[in-house]
N, C-alpha and C positions, 0 to 999 in steps of 0.2 A: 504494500500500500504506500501511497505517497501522498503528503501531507506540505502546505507552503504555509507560510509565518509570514508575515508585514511587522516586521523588527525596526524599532526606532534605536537612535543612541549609538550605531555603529558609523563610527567615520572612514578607517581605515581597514588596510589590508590584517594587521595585529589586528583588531575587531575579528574580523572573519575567522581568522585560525583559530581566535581563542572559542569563540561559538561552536564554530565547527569540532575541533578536539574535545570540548566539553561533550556534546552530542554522541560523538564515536566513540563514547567509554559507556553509554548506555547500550547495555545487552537488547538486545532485537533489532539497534539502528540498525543497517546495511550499507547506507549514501547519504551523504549531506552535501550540501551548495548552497555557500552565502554569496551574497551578494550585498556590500555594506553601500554602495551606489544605488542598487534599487529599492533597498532597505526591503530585502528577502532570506527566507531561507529555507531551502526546500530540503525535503529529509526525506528518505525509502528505508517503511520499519516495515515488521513484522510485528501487530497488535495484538497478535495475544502475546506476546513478552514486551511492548512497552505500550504506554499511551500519550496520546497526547498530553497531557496533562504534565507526568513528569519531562516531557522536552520543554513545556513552556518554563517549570522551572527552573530546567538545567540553563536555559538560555536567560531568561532574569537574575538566575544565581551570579550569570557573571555582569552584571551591571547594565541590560539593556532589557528594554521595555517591547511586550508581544504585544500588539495593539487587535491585531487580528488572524 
């Protein structure tokens, strides 16, 4: 399954890796792509080992806001 984020707060390329590395320590992620220009970030999990929910915190945990 593939799931896109609308992430505010991300300026730079450091933005992106840190979101992204955060994300790929979660068991089920599979793919992540940020995008700190389009202020995106698209993720390919596997839902029954994670949910939405803890991506949105892994991605606020590191200082940037899910908007949608």
């Amino acid at each position: 399954m593939q799931k896109e984020f609308a992430v505010t707060g991300m300026r730079c390329s450091s933005c992106e890796n840190l979101v992204k590395e955060a994300l790929e320590e979660l068991y089920g992620v599979e793919e992540v792509r940020v995008s700190h220009s389009e202020g995106v970030v698209a993720v390919s999990y596997e839902p029954s080992l994670v949910s939405t929910a803890a991506m949105i915190a892994v991605i606020e945990e590191q200082g940037f806001k899910v908007v949608s």
